[in-house]
C-alpha positions in Angstrom: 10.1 6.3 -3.8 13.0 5.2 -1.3 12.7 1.4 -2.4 13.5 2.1 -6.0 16.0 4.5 -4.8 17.5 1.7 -2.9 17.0 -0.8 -5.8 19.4 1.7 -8.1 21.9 2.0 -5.2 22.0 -1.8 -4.8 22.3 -2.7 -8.7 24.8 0.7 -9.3 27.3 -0.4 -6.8 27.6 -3.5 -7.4 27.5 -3.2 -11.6 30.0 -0.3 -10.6 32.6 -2.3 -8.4 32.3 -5.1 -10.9 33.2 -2.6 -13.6 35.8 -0.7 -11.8 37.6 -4.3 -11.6 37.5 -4.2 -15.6 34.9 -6.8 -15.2 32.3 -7.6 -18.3 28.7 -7.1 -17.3 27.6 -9.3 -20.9 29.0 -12.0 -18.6 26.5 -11.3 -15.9 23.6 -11.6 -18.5 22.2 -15.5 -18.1 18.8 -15.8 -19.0 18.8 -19.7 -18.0 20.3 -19.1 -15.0 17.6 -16.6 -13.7 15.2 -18.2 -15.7 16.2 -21.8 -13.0 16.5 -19.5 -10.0 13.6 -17.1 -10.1 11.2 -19.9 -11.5 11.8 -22.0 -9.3 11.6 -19.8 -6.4 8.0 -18.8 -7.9 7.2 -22.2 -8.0 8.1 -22.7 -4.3 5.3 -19.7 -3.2 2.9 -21.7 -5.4 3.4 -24.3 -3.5 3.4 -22.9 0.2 0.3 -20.5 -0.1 -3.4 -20.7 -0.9 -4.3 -18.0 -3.3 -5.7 -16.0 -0.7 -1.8 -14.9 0.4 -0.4 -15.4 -3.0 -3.5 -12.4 -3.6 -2.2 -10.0 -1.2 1.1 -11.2 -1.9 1.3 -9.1 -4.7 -0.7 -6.3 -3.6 1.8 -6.0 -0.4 4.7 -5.9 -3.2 3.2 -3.0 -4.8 2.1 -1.3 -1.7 5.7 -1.3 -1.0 6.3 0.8 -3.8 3.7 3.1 -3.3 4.8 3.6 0.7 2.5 2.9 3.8 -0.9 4.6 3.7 -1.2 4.8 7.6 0.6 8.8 7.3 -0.4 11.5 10.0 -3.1 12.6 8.1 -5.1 9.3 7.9 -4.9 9.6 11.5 -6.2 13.1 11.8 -9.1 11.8 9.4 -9.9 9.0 11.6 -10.3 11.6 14.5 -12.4 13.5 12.7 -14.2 10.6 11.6 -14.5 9.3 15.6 -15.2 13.0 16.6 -18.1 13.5 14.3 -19.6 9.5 15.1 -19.1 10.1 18.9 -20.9 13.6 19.1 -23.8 12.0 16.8 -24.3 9.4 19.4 -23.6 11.5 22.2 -26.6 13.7 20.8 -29.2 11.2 19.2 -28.1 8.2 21.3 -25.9 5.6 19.7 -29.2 3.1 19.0 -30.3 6.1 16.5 -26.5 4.8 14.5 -27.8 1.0 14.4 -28.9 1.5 10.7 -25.3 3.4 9.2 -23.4 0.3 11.2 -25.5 -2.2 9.7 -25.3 -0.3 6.0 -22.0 2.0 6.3 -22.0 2.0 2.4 -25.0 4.1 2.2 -24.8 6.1 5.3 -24.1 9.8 5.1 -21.8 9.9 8.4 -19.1 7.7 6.8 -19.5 9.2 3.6 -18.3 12.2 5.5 -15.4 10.8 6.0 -14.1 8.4 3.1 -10.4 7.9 4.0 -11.5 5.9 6.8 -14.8 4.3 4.8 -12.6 2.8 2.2 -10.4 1.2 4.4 -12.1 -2.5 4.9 -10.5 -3.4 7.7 -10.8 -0.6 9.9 -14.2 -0.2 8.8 -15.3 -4.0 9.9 -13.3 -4.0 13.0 -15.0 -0.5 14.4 -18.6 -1.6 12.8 -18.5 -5.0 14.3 -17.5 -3.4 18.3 -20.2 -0.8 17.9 -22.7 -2.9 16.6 -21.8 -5.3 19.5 -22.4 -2.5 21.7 -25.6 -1.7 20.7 -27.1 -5.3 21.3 -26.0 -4.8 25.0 -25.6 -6.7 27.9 -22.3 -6.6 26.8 -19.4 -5.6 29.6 -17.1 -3.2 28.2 -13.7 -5.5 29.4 -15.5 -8.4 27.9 -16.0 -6.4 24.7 -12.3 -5.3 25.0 -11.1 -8.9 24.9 -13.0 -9.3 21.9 -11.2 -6.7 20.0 -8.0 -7.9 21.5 -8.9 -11.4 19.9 -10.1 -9.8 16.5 -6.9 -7.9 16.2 -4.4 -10.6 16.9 -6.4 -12.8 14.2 -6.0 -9.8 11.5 -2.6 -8.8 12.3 -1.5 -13.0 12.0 -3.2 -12.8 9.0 -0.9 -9.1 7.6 1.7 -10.8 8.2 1.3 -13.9 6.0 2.8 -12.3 2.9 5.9 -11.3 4.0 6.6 -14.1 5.8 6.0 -16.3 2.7 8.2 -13.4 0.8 11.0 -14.2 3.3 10.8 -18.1 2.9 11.5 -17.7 -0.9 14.1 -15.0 -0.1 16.0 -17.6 1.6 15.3 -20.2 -0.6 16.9 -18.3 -3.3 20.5 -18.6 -2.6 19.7 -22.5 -2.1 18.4 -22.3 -5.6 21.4 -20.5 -6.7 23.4 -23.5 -5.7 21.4 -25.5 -7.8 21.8 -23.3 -10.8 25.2 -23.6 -10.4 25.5 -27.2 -10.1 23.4 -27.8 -13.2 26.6 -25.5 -14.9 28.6 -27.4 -13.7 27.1 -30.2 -14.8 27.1 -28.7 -18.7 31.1 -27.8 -18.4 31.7 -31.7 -17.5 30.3 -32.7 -20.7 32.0 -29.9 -22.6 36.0 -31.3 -21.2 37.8 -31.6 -24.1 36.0 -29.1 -25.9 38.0 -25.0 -26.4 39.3 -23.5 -23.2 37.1 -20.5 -23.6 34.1 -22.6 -24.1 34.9 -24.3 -21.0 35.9 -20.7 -19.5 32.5 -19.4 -20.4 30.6 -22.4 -18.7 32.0 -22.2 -15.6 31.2 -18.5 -15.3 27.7 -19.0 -16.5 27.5 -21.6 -13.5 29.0 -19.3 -11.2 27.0 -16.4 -12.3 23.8 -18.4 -10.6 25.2 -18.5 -7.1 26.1 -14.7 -7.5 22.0 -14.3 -8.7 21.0 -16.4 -6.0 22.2 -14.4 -3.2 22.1 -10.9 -4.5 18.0 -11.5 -5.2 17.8 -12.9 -1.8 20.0 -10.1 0.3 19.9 -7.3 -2.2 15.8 -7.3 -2.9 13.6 -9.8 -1.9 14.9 -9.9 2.0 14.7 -6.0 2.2 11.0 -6.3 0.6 9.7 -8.9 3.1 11.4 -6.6 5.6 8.9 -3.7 4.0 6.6 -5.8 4.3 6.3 -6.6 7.9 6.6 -3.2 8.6 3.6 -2.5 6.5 1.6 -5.0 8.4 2.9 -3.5 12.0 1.7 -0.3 11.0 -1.7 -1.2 10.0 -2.0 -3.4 13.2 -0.7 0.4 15.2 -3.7 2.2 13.6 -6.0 -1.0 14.5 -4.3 -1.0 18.1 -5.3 3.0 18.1 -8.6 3.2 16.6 -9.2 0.4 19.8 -8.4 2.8 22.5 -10.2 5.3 21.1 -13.7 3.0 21.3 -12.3 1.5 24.3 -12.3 4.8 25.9 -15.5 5.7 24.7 -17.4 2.8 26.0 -16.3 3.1 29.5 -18.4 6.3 29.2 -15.7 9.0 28.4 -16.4 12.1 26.4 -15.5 12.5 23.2 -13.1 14.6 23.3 -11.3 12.1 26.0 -11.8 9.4 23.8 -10.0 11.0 21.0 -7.2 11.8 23.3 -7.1 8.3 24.3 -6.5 7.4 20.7 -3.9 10.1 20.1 -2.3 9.2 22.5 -1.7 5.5 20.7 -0.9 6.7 17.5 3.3 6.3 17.0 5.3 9.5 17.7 6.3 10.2 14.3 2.7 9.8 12.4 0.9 11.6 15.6 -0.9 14.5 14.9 -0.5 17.2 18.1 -3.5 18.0 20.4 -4.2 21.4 18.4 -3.9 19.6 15.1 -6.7 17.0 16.0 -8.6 20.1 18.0 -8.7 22.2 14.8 -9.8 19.6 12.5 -12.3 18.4 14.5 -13.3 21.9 15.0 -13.3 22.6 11.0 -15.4 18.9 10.7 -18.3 20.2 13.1 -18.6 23.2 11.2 -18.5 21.9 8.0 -20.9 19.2 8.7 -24.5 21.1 9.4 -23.1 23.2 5.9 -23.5 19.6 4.1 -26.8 19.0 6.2 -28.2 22.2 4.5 -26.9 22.1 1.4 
């Protein structure tokens, strides 16, 4: 919502300054000149990116527009979901869980709990650690500084879209230079010609430096900026759901564990102590109701 609120604030004070200045917004219309500009910056991200980025390219431009999924209550559903997988291994032993880490797509436990389940990342990040754990002979500070590793390597890998976003963003007003000089160009040979075809020209030329810097400060610089926010949040929730299994495999209860990951969540998507005690509370409950049904 607030992006395409800020995408009619951008374009409605600027068409409205123009137009308070008795300015003609026909002359701002330039297919060819956009048509140069925004090609060609399209063209560049071809170039710089394997299709792997150019894919979540465009789903990190639409998940700007739908707003980051990573709210305070996917967090109190991943402490549910913790809550119910720590007491189940806390009272059946954790080796009992080897088959719903090796299969989570079929087990009932994360079915429980399919806010978390359908979020790939999280899902092979926690899997992977817990499975790890099970094998054994594993020392818990030596399986921390795998985890450590893993999330470094996924949160270099977030943040490939929006830095390739931000290197066509500052391409563009480059680009709008070179839209320009092609107009200028195109007046040269018209010299001789009416004044007001020469007059309309040199504004068409001019109109693709104005393009060129407004797309690259007035959209796609603010969307990369989106972006990387985007990919620091998912790396918070990564960087919490760690403490949380951290805690637990130095042997802390369950309840400790959770608070450990609480504690990492950021201030203004954490969920209090009572919030996270009640839902866990309300999971338990519900949970042997499922069983039986």
């Amino acid at each position: 919502m607030f992006p395409i609120i800020g995408i009619v604030v951008v374009l409605g004070c600027i068409a409205g300054g123009y137009l308070m200045e008795k300015g003609n917004l026909l002359v701002l219309m330039q297919p060819a000149e956009l048509l140069i500009i925004g090609g060609a910056a399209i063209g560049t991200v071809l170039i710089g990116n394997p299709p792997h980025v150019l894919k979540a390219i465009v789903g990190g431009i639409l998940g700007v527009f739908k707003g980051s999924r990573y709210t305070a209550a996917i967090y109190l559903d991943t402490l549910r979901f913790l809550n119910d997988f720590f007491n189940t291994a806390r009272k059946n032993s954790l080796t009992s869980l080897e088959e719903d880490l090796d299969a989570p797509d079929k087990s009932a436990l994360f079915k429980r709990h399919p806010n978390f389940s359908k979020d790939h990342e999280a899902m092979l990040f926690f899997c992977d650690t817990m499975r790890t754990l099970v094998a054994g002979g594993v020392e818990v500070h030596d399986l921390d500084s795998i985890m450590e590793l893993d999330l470094e390597i996924l949160h270099k890998q977030a943040r490939m879209p929006d830095a390739a976003i931000s290197t066509m963003a500052d391409s563009l007003p480059g680009l709008g230079i070179v839209a320009a000089v092609l107009g200028v160009v195109i007046t040269m040979s018209a010299l001789g010609g009416p004044p007001e075809e020469i007059g309309h020209k040199v504004a068409a030329a001019l109109v693709g430096t104005f393009l060129g810097i407004l797309l690259c400060y007035g959209f796609l610089g603010p969307i990369a900026a989106n972006l990387k926010k985007q990919s620091d949040a998912e790396s918070e929730y990564l960087s919490a759901l760690r403490m949380g299994l951290l805690a637990y495999m130095k042997g802390m209860s369950p309840i400790l564990a959770l608070e450990a990951c609480r504690r990492a969540i950021p201030p203004h998507v954490r969920p209090s102590f009572k919030q996270m005690d009640d839902a866990c509370r309300k999971s338990a409950t519900a949970a042997p109701a499922e069983v039986a049904a």
